[in-house]
KOLFILUM-105274 format. One line per 4 residues: number of its first residue (from 1); for each residue z, y, x of C-alpha. Coordinates in Angstrom, 2 decimals, decimal comma, padded with zeros to 5 digits. Example, Ala and Ser with C-alpha at 12.3 -4.5 7.8 and 13.67 -1.06 7.14 Angstrom:
BEGIN
1> 007,80 -004,50 012,30 | 007,14 -001,06 013,67 .
***
This chain:
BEGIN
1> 084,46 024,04 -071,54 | 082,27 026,25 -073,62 | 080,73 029,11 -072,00 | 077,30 031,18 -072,24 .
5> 073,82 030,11 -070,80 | 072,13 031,51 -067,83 | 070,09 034,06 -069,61 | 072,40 034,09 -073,01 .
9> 069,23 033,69 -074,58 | 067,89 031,04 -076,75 | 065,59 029,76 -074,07 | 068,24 028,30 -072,35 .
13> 067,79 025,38 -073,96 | 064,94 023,81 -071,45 | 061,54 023,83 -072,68 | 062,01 026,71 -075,52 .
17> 059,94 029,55 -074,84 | 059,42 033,02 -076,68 | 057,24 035,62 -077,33 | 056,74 038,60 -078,91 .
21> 054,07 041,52 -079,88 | 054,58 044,52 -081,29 | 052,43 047,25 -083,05 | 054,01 050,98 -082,08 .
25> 051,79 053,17 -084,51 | 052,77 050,69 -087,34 | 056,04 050,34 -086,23 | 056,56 046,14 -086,29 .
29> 055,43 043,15 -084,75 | 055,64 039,35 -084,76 | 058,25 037,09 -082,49 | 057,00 033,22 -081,94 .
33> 059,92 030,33 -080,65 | 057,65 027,24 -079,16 | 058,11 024,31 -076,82 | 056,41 022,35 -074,48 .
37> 056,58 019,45 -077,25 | 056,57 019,19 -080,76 | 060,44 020,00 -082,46 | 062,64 018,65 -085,04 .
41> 063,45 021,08 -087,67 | 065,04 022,21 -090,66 | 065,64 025,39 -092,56 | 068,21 026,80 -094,71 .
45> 067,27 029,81 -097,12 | 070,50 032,24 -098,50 | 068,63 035,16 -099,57 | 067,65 036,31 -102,90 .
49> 064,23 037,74 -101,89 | 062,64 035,12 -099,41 | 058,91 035,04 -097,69 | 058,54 031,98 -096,28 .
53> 055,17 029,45 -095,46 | 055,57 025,64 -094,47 | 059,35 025,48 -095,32 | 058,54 022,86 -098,02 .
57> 057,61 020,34 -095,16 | 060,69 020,79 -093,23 | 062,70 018,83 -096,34 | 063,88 015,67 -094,95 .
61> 061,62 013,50 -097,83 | 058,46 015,36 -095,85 | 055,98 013,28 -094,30 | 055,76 015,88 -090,78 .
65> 058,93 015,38 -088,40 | 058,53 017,81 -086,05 | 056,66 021,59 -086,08 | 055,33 023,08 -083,26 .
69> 056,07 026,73 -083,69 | 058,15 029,19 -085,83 | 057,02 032,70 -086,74 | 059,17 035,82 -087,60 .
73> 057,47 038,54 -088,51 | 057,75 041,75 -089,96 | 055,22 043,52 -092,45 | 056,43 041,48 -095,52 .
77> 054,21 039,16 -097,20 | 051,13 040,51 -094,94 | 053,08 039,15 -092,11 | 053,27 035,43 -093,00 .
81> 049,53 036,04 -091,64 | 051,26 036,25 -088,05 | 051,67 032,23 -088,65 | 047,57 031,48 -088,47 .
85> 047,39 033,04 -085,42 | 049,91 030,84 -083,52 | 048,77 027,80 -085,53 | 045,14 029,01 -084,14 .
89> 046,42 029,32 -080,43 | 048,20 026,23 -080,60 | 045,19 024,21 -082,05 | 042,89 025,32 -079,79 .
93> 044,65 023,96 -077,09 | 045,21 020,55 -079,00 | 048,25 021,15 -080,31 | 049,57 019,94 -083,79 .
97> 050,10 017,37 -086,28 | 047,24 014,33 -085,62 | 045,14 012,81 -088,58 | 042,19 010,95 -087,27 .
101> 040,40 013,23 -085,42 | 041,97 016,63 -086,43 | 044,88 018,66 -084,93 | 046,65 020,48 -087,33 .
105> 049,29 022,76 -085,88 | 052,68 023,35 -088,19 | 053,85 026,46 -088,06 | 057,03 027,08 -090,39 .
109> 057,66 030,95 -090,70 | 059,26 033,78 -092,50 | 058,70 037,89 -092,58 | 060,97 040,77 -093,18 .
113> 060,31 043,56 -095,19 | 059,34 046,81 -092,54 | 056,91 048,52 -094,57 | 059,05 051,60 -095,50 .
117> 060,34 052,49 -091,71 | 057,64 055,96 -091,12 | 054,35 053,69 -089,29 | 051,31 053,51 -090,08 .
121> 050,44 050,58 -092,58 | 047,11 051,87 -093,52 | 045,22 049,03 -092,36 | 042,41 048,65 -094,72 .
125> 041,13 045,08 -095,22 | 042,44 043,58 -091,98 | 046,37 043,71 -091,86 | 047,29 043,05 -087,77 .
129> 049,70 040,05 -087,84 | 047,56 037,63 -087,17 | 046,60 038,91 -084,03 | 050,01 039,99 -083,31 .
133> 050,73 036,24 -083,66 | 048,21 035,65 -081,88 | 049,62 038,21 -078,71 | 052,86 036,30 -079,14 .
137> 052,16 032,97 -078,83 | 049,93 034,12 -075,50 | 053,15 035,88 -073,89 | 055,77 032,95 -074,68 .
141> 058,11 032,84 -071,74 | 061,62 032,13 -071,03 | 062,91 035,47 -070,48 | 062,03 038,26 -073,06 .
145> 063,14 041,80 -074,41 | 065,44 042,13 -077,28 | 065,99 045,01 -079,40 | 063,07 047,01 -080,51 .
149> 060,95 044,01 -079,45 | 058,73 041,32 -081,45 | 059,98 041,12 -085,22 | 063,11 043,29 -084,50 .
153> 060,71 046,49 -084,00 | 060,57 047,86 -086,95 | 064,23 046,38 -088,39 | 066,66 048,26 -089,99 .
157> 070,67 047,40 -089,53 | 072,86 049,63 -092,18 | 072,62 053,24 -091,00 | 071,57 052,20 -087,46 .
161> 068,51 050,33 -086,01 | 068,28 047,23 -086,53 | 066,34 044,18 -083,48 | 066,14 041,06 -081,97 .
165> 069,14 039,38 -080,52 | 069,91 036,44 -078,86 | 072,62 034,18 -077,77 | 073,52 030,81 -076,42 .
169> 076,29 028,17 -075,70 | 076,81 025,35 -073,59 | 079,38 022,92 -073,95 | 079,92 018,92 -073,56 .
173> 079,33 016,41 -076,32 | 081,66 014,06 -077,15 | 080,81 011,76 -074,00 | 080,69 014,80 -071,46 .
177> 077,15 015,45 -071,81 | 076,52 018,77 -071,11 | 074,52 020,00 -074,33 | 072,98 023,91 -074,92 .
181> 072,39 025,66 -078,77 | 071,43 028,98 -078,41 | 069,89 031,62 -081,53 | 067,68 034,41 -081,77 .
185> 068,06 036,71 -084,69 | 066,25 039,66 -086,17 | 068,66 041,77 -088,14 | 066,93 043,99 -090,88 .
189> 070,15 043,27 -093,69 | 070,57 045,42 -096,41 | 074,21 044,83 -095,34 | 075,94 046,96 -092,69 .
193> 076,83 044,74 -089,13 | 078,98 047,15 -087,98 | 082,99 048,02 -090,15 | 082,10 051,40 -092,01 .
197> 082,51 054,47 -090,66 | 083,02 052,86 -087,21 | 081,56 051,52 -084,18 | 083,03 048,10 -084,56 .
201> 080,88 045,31 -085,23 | 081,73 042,86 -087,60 | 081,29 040,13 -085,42 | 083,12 041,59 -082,80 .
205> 086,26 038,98 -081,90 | 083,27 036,83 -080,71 | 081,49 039,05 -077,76 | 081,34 037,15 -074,54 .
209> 080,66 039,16 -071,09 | 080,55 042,50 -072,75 | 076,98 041,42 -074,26 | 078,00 043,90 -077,01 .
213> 079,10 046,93 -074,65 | 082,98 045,61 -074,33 | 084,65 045,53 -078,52 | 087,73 046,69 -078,85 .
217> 089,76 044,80 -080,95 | 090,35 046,90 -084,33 | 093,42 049,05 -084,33 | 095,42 051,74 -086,88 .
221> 092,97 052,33 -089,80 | 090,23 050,31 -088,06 | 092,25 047,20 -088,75 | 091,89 047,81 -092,74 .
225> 087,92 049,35 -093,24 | 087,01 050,41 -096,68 | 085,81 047,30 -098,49 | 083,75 049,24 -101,02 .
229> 079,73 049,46 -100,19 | 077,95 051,81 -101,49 | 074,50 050,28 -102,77 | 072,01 052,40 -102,32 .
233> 069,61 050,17 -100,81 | 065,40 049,67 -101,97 | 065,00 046,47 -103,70 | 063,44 043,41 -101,51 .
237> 063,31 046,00 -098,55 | 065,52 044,06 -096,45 | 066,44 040,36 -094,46 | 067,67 038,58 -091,45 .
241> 065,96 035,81 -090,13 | 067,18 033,28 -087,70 | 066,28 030,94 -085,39 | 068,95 028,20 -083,89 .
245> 067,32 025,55 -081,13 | 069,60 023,12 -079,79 | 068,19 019,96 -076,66 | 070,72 017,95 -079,29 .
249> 068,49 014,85 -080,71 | 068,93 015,48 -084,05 | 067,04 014,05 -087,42 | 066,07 016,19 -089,62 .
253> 068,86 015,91 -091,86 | 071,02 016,92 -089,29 | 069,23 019,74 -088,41 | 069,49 020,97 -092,06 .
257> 073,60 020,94 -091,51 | 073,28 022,53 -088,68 | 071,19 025,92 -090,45 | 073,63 025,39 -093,57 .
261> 076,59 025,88 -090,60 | 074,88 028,78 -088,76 | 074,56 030,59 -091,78 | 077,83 031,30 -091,89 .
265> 077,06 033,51 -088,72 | 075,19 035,32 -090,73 | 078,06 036,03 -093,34 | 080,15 036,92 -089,92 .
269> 078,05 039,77 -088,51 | 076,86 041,24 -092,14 | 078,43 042,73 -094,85 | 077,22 042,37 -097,60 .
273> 074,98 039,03 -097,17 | 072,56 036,91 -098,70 | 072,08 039,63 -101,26 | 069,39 039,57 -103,97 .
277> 067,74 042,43 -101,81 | 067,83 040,11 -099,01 | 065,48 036,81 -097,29 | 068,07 035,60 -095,40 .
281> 066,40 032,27 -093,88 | 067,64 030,43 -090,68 | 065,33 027,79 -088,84 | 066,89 024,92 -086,33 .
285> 064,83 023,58 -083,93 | 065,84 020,52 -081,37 | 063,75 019,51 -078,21 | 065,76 016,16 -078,44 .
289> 066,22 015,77 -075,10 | 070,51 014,62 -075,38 | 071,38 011,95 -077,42 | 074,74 012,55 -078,86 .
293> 077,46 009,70 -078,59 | 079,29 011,03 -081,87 | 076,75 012,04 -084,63 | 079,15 013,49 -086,73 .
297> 082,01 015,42 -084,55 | 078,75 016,61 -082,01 | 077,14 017,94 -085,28 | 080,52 019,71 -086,42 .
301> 080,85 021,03 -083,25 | 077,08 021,62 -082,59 | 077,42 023,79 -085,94 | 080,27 026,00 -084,96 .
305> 078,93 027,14 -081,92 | 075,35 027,75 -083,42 | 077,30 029,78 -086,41 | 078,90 031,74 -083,91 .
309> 075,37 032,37 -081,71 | 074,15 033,28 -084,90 | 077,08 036,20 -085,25 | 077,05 037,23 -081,61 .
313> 072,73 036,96 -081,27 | 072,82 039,59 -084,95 | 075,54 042,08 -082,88 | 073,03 041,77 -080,24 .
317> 070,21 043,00 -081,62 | 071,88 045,99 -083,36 | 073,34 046,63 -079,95 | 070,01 046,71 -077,55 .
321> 067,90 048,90 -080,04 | 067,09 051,79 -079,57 | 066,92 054,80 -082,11 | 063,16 054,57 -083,92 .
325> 062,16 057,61 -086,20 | 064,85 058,22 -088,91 | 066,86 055,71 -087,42 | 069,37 056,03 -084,67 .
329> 070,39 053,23 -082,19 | 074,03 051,90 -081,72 | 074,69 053,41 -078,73 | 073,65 056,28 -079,33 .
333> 076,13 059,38 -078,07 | 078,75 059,75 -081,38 | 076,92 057,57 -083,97 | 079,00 055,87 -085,73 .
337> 077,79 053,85 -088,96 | 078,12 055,29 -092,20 | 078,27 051,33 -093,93 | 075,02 052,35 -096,16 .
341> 071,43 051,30 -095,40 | 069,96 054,69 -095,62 .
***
């Protein structure tokens, strides 16, 4: 039986916590996914405009194994600061990769571009991610806001506002072992997630217990929506990130097909994807705490489900937002999305 987690948040696989910060006047803020231990992970990067730090150690052929944090952030390359102030927080309390008598703390992350969204970026010489990581990794819990929250404050969606989702699964493994995969999502895509001119999402057939306010299935001239897009969108202005965590034990290689699956979430809920305007960039993360009997048709299944978190936790995040500035929220009364990005 497959069926949704507790919360239907990534943190119900046990032990991942997260946290988030946000910045009103600029109009963004930082979301942090930690554990009580060190976690396996891998990465898989789609988009044509990335911003990335430590992905190059999450290769299988890297020395480190495991990280101990990942960072999304918005503010664009300034953001990737956000990163230093987890790996600060966690260091400080001993926390990180040992050699000899230093702790080094690994702290793979990726930004979204928010810059362009009405705050106020006028910062001077000392941007604020850093201590919005810092904020974050301090307020790391098990249950936490979506929408206009974290990394999804300042996102963008199409013509709607974009957030932070989240979603999760649990099923049994080949053996019966009850196993949990669950995403969290910020959706800024240059893309649309919802069928032009509509208020269907994309990802709709896959809603469980009206998380996305009860789809109806598309009917009449829903069930064929213009296919054209009209791109009118601002050049490296956009990207969804992503981050899957299963309590799977998986190697790193396996965690790698595992983002390479869940991407195709991403290709579910958002249309167009991966474009060069785009950082599309999805982490996994496993605690390790279930051994799976069948490697290979736990994986394939493991995949699936995180693909279709992935689809649901993007929906999600569109969903819960609320309108910010030029941009109005889902539900707000007769919006309906024009398929365009401004």
């Amino acid at each position: 039986m497959i069926q949704t987690g507790p919360r239907n948040l990534i943190t119900d696989v046990a032990g991942v916590l997260v946290g988030n910060a946000e910045d009103a006047g600029l109009r963004s803020g930082t979301t942090v996914v930690l554990a009580d231990a060190p976690m396996t992970a891998a990465v898989d990067v789609r988009g044509g405009g990335p911003g990335t730090r430590e992905t190059d150690a999450l290769d299988p052929s890297c020395l480190v194994e495991a990280v101990d944090a990942v960072v999304l952030s918005g503010g664009s390359a300034y953001g990737l600061d956000a990163a230093g102030g987890v790996m600060s927080w966690l260091g400080a309390r001993g926390r990180g990769f040992k050699v000899g008598d230093a702790v080094i703390p690994i702290v793979p992350s990726a930004i979204l571009f928010d810059l362009l969204n009405g705050g106020d970026t006028d910062w001077g010489e000392t941007p604020p991610y850093r201590a919005l990581g810092t904020r974050a990794a301090e307020s790391a819990a098990a249950d936490f806001a979506l929408g206009n929250a974290g990394a999804g404050l300042g996102a963008v969606a199409g013509g709607v506002k974009g957030g932070l989702g989240s979603a999760s699964f649990v099923f049994e493994g080949s053996d019966g072992t009850e196993l949990t995969v669950g995403a969290l999502t910020v959706a800024n895509p240059f893309g649309a997630t919802v069928m032009p001119g509509t208020r269907t999402f994309w990802a709709w057939a896959l809603e469980q217990k009206g998380e996305l306010g009860g789809q109806a299935p598309p009917a009449g001239p829903l069930a064929e929506p213009e296919l054209d897009y009209p791109l009118a969108g601002s050049p490296a202005a956009n990207t969804t990130l992503v981050v899957v965590a299963t309590d799977a034990a998986l190697t790193k290689a396996q965690a790698g097909r595992i983002a390479i699956m869940a991407q195709d979430g991403v290709a579910r809920a958002i249309r167009p994807v991966h474009t060069p305007f785009d950082g599309d960039t999805v982490f996994v993360v496993s605690t390790g705490a279930r051994p799976l009997a069948d490697p290979l048709g736990d994986i394939a299944k493991l995949g699936m489900l995180a693909a279709d978190c992935t689809a649901r936790a993007i929906a999600r995040g569109v969903y819960e937002a609320e309108g910010l500035g030029a941009y109005p929220g889902y539900r707000a009364p007769g919006k309906q999305d024009s398929g365009t990005n401004r």
